[in-house]
N, C-alpha and C positions, 0 to 999 in steps of 0.2 A: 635348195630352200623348200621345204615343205607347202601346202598350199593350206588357207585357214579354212579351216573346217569344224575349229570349234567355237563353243561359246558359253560365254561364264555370265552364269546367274550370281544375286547376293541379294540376300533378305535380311534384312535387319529387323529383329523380334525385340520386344520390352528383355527377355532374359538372355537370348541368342542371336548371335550373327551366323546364318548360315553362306555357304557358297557351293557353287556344282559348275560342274563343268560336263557339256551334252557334247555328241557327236552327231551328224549332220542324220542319225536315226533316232534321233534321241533318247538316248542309251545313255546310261550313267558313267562319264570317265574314271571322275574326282569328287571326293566332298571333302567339306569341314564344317566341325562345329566348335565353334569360338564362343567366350560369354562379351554379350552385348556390352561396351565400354560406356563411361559417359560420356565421350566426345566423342560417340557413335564411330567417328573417322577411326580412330585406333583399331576398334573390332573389326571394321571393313577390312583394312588393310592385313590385318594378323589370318584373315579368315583366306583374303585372294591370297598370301604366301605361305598357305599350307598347300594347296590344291595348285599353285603355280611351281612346287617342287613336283607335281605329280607328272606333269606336264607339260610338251616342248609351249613354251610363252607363244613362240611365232604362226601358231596352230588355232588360234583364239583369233576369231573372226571379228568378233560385239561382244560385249558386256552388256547385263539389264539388271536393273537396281529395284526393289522393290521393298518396301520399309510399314511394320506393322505400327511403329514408333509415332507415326503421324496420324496415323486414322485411331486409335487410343487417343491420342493427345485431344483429337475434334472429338471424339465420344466422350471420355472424362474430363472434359472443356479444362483443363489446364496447361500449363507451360505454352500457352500459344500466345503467336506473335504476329506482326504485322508480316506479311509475303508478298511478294508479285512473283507473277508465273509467265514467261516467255513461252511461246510456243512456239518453236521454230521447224516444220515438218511437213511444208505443201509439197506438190498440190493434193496428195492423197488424203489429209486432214481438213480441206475444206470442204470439205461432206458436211463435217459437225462444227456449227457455228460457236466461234469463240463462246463464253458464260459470261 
């Protein structure tokens, strides 16, 4: 069994889902470019199964999710809704006091 070593990013853009996948220099493995879904979930998912044919799955250490989809939404004050945010991540995160 291989040892994980890699890790897949995915950005979710107003036009594009992007995905990448780094190796432990981070060097480029995989990419894809998907058009952004309206149930956002679809584009995720169609973007991690281009770039998961590229590459053995069992190699992928973490995933990190990062969405321009939300911070548009706060700037062009629309489509927003009520949230609560967990943050589950000590003790390294008690540096910076909850908001």
């Amino acid at each position: 069994m291989p040892s994980p070593d890699l890790r897949l990013g995915v950005d979710v853009g107003g036009t594009n889902t992007d995905a990448v996948v780094l190796d432990v220099d981070d060097q480029l493995v995989a990419k894809a470019k998907v058009p952004t879904t309206p149930d956002v979930t679809s584009g995720i998912e169609a973007a991690i199964a281009v770039v998961a044919e590229r590459v053995d799955r069992e190699r992928i250490t973490h995933a990190m999710f990062g969405t321009t989809h939300a911070t548009n939404a706060v700037l062009e004050r629309r489509g927003l809704r009520r949230v609560g945010v967990l943050r589950l991540a000590g003790p390294a995160t008690k540096a910076i006091r909850p908001l």
